[in-house]
VMD Tcl script that draws the C-alpha trace (Angstrom):
set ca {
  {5.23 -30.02 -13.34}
  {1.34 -30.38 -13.30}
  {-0.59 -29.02 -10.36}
  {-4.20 -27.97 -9.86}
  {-4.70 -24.23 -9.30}
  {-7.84 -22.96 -8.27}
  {-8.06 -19.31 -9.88}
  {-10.17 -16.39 -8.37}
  {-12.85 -15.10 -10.69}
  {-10.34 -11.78 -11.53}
  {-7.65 -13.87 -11.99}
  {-9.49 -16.13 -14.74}
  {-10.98 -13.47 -16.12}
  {-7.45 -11.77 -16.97}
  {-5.71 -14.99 -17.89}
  {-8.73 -15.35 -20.50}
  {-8.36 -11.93 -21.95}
  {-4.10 -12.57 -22.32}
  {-5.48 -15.73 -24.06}
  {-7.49 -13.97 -26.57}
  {-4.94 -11.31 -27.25}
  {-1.81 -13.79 -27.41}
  {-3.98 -16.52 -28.98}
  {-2.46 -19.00 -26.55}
  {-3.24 -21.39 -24.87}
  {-4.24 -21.75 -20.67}
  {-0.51 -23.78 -19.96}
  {0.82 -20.99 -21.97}
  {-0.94 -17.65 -20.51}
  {-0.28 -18.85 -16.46}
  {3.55 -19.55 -17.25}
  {3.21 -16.43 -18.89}
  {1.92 -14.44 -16.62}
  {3.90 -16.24 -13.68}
  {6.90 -15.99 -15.74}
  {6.48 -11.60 -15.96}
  {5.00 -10.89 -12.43}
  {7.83 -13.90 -10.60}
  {10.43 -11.62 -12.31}
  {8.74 -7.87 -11.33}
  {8.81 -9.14 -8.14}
  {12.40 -10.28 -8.05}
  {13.47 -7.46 -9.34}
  {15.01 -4.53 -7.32}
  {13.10 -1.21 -7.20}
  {16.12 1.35 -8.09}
  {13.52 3.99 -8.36}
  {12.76 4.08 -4.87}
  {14.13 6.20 -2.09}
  {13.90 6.76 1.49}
  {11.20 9.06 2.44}
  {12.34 11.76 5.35}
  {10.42 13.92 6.99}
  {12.36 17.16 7.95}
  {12.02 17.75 11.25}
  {10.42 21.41 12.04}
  {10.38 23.11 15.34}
  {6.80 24.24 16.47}
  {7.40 26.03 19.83}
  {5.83 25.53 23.31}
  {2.41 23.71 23.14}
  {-0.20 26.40 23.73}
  {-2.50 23.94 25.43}
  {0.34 23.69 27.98}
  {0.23 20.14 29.49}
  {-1.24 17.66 27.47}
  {-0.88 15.15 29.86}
  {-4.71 16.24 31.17}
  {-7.30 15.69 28.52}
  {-9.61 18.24 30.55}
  {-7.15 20.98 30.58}
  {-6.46 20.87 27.05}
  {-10.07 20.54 25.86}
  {-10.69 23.76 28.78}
  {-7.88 25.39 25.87}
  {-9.46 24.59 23.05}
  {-13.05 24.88 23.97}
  {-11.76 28.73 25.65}
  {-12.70 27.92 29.22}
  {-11.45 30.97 30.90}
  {-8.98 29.79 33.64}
  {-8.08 31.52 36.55}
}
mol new
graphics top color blue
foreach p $ca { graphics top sphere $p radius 0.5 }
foreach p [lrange $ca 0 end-1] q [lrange $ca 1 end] { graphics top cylinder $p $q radius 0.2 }
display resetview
């Protein structure tokens, strides 16, 4: 198939250093390099898990009610409360 690819400057820059060390050619370094990241990406990631927090209790909120910001910055800024 022949198409017309505009590259970004990192991208050609890469592509020419494959080139150098493979001592191919341009067709030959893009298939190449499509060819190894189209197949990373198709392939499925065994290694990774499910990340799970554990839940941990914390007690009562010692700001009581957050649901006023001016009480709880009164609790954190020690506003004596009567």
């Amino acid at each position: 198939m022949r198409t017309t690819l505009t590259l970004d400057d990192d991208v050609e820059a890469m592509l020419n250093r494959l080139r150098q060390t493979a001592n191919v050619g341009l067709k030959e370094a893009v298939n190449l390099a499509l060819r190894v990241g189209l197949q990373r990406l198709e392939e499925k990631r065994e290694d990774r898990h499910d990340f799970r927090t554990k839940p941990m209790d914390l007690g009562a909120c010692l700001a009581g009610s957050i649901d006023s910001v001016h009480d709880v910055l009164a609790v954190a800024e020690g506003e004596n409360r009567h």
